[in-house]
Biopython code that builds the backbone (N, CA, C, O; Angstrom):
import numpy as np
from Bio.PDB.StructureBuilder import StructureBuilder

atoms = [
    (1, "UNK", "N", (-8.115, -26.278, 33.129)),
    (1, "UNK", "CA", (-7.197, -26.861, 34.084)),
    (1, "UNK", "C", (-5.799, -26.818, 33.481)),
    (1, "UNK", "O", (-5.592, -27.580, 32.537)),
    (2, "UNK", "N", (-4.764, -25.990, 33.920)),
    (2, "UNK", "CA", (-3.387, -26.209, 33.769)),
    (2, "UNK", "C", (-2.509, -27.400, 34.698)),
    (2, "UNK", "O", (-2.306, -27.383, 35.912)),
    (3, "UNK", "N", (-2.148, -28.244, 33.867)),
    (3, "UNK", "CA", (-0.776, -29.035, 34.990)),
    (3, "UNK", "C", (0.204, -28.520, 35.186)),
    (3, "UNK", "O", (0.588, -27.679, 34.373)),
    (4, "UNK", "N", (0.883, -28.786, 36.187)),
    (4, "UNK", "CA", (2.761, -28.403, 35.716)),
    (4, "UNK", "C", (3.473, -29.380, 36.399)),
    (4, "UNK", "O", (2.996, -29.731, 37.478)),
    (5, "UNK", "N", (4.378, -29.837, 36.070)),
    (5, "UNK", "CA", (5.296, -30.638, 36.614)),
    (5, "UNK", "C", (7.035, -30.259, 36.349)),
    (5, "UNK", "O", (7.584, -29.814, 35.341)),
    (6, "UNK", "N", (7.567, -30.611, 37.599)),
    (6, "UNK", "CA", (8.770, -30.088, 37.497)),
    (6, "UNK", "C", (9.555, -31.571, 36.330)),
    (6, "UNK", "O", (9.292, -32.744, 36.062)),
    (7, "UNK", "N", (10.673, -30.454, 35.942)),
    (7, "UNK", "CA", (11.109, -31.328, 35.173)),
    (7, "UNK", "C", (12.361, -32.053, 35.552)),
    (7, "UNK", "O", (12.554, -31.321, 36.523)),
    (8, "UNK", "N", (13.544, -33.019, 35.607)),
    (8, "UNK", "CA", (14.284, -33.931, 35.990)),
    (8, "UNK", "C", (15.156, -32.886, 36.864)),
    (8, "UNK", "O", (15.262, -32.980, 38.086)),
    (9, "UNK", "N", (15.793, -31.838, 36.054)),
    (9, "UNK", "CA", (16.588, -30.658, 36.658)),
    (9, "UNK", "C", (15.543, -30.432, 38.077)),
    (9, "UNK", "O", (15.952, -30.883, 39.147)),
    (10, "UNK", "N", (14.200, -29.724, 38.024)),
    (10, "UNK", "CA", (14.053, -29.109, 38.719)),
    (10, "UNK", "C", (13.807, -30.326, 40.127)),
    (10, "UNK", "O", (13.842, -29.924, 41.290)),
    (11, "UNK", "N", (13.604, -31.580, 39.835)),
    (11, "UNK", "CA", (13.355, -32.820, 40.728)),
    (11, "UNK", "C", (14.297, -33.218, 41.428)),
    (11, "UNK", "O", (14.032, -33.974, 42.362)),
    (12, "UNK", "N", (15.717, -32.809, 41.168)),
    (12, "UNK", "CA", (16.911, -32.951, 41.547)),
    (12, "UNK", "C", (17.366, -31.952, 42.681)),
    (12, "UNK", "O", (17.984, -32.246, 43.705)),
    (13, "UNK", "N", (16.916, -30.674, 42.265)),
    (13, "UNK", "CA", (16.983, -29.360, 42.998)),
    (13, "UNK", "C", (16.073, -29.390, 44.159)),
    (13, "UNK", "O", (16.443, -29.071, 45.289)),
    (14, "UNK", "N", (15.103, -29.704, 43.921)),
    (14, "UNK", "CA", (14.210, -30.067, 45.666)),
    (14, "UNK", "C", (14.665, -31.148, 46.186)),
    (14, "UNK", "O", (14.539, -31.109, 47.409)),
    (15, "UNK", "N", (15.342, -32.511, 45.651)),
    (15, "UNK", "CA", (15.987, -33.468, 46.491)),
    (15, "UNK", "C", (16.772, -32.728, 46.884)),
    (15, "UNK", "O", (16.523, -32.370, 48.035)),
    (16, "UNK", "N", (17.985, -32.140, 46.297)),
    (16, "UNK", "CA", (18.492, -31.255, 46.881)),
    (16, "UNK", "C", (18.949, -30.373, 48.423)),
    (16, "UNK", "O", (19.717, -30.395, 49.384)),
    (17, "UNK", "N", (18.096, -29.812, 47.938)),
    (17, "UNK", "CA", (17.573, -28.395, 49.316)),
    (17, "UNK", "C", (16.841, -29.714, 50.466)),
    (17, "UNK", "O", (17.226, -29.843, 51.628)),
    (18, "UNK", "N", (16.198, -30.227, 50.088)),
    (18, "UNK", "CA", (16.020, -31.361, 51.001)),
    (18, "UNK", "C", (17.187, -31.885, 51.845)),
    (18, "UNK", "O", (17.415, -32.161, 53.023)),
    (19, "UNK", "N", (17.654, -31.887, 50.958)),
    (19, "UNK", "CA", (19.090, -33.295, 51.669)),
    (19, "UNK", "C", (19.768, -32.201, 52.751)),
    (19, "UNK", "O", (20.025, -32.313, 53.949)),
    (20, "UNK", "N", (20.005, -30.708, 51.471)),
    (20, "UNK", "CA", (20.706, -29.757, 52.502)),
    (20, "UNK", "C", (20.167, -29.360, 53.853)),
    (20, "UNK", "O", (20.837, -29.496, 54.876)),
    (21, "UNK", "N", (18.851, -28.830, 53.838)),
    (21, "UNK", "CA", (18.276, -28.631, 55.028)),
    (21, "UNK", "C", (18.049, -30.121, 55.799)),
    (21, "UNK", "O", (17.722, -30.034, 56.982)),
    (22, "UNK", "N", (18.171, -31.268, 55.323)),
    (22, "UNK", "CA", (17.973, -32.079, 56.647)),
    (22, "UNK", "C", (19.684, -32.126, 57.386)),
    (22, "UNK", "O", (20.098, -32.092, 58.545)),
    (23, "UNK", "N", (20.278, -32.213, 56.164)),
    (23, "UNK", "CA", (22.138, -32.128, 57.026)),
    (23, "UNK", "C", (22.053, -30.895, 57.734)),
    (23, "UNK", "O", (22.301, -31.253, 58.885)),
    (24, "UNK", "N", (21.935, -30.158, 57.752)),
    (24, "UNK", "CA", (21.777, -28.886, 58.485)),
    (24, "UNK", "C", (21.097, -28.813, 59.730)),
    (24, "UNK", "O", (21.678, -28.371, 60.721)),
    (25, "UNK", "N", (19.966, -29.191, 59.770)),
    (25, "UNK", "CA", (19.045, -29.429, 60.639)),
    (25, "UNK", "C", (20.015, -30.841, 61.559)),
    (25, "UNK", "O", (20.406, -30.505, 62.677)),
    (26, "UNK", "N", (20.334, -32.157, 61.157)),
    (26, "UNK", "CA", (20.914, -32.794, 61.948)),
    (26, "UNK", "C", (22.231, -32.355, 62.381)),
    (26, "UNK", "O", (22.586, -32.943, 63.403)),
    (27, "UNK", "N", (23.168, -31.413, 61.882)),
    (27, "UNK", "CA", (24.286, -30.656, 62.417)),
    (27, "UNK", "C", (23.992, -29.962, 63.779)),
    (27, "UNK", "O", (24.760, -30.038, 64.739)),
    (28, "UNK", "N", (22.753, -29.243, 63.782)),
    (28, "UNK", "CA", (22.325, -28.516, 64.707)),
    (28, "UNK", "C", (21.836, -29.359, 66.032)),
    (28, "UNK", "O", (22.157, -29.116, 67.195)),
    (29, "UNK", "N", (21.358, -29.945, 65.770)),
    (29, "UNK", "CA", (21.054, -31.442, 66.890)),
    (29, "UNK", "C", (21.678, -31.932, 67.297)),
    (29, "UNK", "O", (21.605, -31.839, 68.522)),
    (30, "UNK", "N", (22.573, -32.662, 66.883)),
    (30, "UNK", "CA", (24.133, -33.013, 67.260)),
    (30, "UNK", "C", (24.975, -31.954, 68.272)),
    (30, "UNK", "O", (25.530, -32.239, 69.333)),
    (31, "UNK", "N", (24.919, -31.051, 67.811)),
    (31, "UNK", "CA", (25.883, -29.560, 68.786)),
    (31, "UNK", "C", (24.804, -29.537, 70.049)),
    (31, "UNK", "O", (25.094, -28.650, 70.853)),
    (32, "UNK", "N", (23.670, -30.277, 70.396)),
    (32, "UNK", "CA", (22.806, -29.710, 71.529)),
    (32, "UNK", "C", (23.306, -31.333, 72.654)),
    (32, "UNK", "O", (23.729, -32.316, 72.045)),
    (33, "UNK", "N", (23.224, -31.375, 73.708)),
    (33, "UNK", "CA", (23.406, -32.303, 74.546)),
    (33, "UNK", "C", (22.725, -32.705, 75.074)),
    (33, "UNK", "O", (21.880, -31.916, 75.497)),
    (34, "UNK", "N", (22.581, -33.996, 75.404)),
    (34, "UNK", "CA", (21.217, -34.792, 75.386)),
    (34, "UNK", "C", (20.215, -34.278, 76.299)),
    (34, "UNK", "O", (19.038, -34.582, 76.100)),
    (35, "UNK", "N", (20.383, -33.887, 76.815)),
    (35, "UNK", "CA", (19.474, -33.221, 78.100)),
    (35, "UNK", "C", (18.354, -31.904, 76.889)),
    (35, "UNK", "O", (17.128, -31.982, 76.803)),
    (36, "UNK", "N", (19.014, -31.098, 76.311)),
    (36, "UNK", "CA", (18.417, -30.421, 75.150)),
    (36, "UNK", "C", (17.720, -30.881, 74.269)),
    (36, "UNK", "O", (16.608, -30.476, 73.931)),
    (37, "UNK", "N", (18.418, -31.901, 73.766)),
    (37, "UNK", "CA", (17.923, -32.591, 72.697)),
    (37, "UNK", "C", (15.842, -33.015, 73.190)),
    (37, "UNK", "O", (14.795, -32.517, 72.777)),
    (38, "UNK", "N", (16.111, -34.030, 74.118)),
    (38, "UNK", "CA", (15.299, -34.448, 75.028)),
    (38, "UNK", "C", (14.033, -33.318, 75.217)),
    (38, "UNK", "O", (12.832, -33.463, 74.986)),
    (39, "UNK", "N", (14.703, -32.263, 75.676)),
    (39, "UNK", "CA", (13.726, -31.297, 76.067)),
    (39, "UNK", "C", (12.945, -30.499, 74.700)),
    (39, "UNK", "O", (11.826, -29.992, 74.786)),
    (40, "UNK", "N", (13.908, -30.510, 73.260)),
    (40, "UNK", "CA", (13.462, -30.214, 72.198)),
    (40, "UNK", "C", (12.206, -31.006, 72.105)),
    (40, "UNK", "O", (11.159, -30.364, 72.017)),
    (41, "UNK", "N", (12.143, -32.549, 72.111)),
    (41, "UNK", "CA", (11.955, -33.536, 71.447)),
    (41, "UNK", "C", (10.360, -32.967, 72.349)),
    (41, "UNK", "O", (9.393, -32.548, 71.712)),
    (42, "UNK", "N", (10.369, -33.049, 73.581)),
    (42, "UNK", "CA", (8.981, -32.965, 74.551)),
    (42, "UNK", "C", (8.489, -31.376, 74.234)),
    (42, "UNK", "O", (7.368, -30.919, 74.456)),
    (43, "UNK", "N", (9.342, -30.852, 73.805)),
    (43, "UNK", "CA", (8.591, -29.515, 73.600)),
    (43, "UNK", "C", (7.763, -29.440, 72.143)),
    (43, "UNK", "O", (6.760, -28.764, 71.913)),
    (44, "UNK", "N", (8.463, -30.314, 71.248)),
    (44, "UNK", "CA", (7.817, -30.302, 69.646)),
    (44, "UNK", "C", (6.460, -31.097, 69.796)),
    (44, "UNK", "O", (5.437, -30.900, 69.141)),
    (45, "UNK", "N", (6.643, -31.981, 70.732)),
    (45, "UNK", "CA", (5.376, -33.235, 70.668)),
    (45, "UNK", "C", (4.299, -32.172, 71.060)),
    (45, "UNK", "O", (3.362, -31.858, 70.327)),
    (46, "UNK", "N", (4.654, -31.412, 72.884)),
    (46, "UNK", "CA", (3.222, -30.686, 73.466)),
    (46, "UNK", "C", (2.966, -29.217, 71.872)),
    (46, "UNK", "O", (1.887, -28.654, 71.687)),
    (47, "UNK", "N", (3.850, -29.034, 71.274)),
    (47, "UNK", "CA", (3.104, -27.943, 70.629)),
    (47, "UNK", "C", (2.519, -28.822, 69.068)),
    (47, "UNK", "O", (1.806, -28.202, 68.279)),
    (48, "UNK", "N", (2.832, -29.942, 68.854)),
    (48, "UNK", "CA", (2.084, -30.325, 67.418)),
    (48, "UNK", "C", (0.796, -31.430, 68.236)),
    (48, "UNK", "O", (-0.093, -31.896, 67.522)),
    (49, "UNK", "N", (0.832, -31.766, 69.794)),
    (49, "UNK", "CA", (-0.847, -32.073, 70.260)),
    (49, "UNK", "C", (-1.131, -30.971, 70.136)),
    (49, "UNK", "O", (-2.270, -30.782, 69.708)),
    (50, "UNK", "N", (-0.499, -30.058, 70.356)),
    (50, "UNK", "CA", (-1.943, -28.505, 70.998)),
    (50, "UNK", "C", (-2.450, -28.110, 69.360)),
    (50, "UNK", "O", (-3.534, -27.552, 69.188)),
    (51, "UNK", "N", (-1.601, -28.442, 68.262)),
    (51, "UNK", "CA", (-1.446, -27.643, 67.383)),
    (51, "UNK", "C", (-2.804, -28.798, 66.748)),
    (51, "UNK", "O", (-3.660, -28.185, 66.111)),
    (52, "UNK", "N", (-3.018, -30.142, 66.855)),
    (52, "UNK", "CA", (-3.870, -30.559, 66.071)),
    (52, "UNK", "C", (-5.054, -31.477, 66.937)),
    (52, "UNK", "O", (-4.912, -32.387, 67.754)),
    (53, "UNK", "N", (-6.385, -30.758, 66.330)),
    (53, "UNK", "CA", (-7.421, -30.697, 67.616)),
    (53, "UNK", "C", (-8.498, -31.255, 67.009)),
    (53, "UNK", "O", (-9.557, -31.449, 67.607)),
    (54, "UNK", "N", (-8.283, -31.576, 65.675)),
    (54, "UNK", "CA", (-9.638, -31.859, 65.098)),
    (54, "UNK", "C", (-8.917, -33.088, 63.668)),
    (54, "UNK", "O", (-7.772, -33.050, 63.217)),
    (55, "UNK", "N", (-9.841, -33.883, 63.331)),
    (55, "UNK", "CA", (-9.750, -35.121, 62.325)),
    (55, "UNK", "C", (-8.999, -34.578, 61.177)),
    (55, "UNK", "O", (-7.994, -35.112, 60.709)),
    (56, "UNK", "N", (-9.631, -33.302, 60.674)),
    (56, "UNK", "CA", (-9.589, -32.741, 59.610)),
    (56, "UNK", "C", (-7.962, -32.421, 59.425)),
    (56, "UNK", "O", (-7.426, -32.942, 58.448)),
    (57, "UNK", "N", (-7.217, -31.667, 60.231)),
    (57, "UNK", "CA", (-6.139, -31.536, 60.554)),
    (57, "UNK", "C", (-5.195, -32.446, 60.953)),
    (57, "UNK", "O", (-4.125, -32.434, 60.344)),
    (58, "UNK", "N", (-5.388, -33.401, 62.033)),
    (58, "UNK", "CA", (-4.784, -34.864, 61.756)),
    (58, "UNK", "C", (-4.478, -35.511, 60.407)),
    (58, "UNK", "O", (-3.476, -36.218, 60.304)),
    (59, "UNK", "N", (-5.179, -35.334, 59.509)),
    (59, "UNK", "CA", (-5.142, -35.736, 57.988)),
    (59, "UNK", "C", (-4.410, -35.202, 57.237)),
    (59, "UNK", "O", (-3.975, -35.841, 56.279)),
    (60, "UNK", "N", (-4.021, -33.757, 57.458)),
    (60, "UNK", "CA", (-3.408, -32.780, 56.578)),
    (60, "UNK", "C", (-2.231, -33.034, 57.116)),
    (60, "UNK", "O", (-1.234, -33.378, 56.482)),
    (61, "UNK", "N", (-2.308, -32.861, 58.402)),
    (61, "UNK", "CA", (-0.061, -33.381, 59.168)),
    (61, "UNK", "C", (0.638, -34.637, 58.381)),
    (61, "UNK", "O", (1.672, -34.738, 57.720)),
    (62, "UNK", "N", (-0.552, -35.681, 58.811)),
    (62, "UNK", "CA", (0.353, -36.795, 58.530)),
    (62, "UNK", "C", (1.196, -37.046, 57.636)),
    (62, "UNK", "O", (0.761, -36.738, 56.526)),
    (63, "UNK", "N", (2.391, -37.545, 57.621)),
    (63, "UNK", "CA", (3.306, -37.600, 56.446)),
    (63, "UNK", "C", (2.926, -39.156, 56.054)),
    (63, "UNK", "O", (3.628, -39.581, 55.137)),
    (64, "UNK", "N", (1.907, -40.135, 56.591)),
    (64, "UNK", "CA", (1.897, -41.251, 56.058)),
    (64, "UNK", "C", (3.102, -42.649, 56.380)),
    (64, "UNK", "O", (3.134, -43.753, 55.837)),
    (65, "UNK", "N", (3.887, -42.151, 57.319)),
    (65, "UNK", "CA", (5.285, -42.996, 57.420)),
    (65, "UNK", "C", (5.439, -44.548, 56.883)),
    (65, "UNK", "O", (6.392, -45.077, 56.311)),
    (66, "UNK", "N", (4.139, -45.096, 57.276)),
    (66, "UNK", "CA", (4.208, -46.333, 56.489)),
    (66, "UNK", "C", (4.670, -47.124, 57.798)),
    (66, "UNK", "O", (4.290, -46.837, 58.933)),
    (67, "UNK", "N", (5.800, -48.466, 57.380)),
    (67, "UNK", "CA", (6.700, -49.097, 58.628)),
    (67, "UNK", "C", (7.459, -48.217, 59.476)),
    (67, "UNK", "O", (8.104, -48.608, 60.449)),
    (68, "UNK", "N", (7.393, -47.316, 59.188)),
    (68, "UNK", "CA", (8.336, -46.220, 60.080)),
    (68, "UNK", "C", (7.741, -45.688, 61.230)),
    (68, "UNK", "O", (8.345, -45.240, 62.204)),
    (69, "UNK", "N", (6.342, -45.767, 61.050)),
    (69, "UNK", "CA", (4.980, -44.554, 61.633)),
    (69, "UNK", "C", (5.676, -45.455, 63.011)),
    (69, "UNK", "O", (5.993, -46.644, 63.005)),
    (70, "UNK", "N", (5.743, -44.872, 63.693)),
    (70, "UNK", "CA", (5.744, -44.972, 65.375)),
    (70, "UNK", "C", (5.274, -45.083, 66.472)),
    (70, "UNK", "O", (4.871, -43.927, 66.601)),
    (71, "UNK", "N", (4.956, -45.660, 67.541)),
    (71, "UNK", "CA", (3.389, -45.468, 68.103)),
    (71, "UNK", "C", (3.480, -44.186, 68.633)),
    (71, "UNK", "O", (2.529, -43.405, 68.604)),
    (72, "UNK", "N", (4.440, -43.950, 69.061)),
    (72, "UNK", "CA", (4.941, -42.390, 69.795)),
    (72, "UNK", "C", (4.792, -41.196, 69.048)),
    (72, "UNK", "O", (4.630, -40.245, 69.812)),
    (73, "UNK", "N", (4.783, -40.904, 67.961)),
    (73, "UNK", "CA", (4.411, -40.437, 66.764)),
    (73, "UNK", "C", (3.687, -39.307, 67.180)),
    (73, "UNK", "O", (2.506, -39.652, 67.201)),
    (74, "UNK", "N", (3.806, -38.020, 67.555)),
    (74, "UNK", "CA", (2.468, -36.998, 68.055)),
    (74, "UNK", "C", (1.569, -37.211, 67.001)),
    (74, "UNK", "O", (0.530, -37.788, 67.321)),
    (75, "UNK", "N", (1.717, -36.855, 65.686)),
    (75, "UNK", "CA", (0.516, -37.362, 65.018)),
    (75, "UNK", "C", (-0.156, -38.304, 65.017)),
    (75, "UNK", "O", (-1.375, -38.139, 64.960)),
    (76, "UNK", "N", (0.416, -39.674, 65.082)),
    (76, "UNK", "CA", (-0.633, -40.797, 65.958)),
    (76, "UNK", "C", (-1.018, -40.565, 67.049)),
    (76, "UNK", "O", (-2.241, -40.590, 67.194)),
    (77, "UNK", "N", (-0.380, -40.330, 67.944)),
    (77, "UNK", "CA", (-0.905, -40.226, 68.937)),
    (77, "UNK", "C", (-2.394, -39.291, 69.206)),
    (77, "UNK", "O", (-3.204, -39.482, 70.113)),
    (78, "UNK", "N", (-2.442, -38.525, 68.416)),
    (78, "UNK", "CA", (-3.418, -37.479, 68.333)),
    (78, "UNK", "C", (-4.985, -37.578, 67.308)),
    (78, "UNK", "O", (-6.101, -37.070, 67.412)),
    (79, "UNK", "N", (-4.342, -38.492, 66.354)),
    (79, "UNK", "CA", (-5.265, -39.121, 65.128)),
    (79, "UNK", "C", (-5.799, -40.358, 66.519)),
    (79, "UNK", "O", (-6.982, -40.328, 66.857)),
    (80, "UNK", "N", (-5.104, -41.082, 67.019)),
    (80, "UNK", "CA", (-5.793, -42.114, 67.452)),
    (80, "UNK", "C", (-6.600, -41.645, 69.196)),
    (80, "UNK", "O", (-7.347, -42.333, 69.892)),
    (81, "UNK", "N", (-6.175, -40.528, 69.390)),
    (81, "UNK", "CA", (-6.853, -39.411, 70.548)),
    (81, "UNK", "C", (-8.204, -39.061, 69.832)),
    (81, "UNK", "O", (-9.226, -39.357, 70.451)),
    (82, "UNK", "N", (-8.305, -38.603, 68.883)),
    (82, "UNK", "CA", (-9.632, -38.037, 68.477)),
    (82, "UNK", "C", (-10.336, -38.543, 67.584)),
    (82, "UNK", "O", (-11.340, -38.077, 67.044)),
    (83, "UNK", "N", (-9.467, -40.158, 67.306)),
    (83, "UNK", "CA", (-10.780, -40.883, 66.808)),
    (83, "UNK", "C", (-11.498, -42.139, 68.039)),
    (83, "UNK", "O", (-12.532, -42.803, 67.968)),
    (84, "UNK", "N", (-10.641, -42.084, 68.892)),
    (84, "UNK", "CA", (-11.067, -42.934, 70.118)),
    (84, "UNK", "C", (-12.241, -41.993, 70.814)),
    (84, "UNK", "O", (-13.205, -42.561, 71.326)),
    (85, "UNK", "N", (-12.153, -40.639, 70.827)),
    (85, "UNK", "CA", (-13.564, -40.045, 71.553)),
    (85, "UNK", "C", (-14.805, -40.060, 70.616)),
    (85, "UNK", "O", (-15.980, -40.134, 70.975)),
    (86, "UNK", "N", (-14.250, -39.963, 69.148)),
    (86, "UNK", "CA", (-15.365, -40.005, 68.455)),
    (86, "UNK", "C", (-16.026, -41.317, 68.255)),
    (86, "UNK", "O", (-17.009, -41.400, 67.519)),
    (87, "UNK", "N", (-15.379, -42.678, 69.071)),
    (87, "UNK", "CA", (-15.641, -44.038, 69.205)),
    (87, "UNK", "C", (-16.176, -44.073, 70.648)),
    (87, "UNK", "O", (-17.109, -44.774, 71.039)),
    (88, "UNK", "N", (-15.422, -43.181, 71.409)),
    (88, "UNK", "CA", (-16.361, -43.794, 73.059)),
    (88, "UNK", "C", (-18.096, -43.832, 72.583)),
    (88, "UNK", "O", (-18.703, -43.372, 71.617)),
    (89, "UNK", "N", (-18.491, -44.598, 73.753)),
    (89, "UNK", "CA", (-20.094, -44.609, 73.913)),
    (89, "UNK", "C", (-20.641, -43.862, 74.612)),
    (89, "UNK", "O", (-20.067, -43.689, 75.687)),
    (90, "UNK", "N", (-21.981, -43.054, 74.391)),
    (90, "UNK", "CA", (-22.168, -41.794, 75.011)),
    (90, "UNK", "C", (-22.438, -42.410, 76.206)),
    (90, "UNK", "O", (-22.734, -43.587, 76.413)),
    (91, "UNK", "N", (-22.287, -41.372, 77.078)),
    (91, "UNK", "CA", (-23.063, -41.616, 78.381)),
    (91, "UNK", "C", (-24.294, -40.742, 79.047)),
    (91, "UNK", "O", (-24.497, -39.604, 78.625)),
    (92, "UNK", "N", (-24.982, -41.212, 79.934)),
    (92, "UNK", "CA", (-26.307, -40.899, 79.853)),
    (92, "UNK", "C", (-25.950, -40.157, 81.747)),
    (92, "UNK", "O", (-26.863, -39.635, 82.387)),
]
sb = StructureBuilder()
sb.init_structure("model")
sb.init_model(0)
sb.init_chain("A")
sb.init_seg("    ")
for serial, (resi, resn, name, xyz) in enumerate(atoms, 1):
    if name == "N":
        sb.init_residue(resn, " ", resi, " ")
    sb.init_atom(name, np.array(xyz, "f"), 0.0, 1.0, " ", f" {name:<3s}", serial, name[0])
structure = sb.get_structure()
């Protein structure tokens, strides 16, 4: 088994590129008008339900948000979609 861990430099450099691509990403959002924005927002939700269909995958998305998690959340919404069928009672 090899570890690796980045070291203080390299921990700095992914905060980094982080920070840059989220300013970037919110620059771009900002220039769209709410009507866009809106329609972004409903278009990301229907393609990350379609995109997660099974438990296994619900698990791997989640970022975990903590107090943040949302009820609106497509990933909740979808974790608590496909563990509510795997809770209904069969029917006969």
């Amino acid at each position: 088994m090899v570890r690796i861990r980045l070291t203080d430099r390299g921990k700095k450099l992914v905060t980094d590129v982080y920070k840059e691509r989220s300013r970037r990403f919110a620059d771009v959002l900002e220039r769209l008008d709410l009507a866009a924005r809106d329609g972004l927002q409903k278009t990301m939700e229907a393609f990350i339900t379609a995109a997660i269909d099974d438990k296994d995958t619900v698990g791997t998305v989640c970022l975990h948000c903590g107090s943040e998690h949302h009820d609106s959340c497509p990933v909740k919404v979808a974790y608590l979609r496909l563990t509510r069928a795997d809770a209904a009672p069969a029917r006969d």
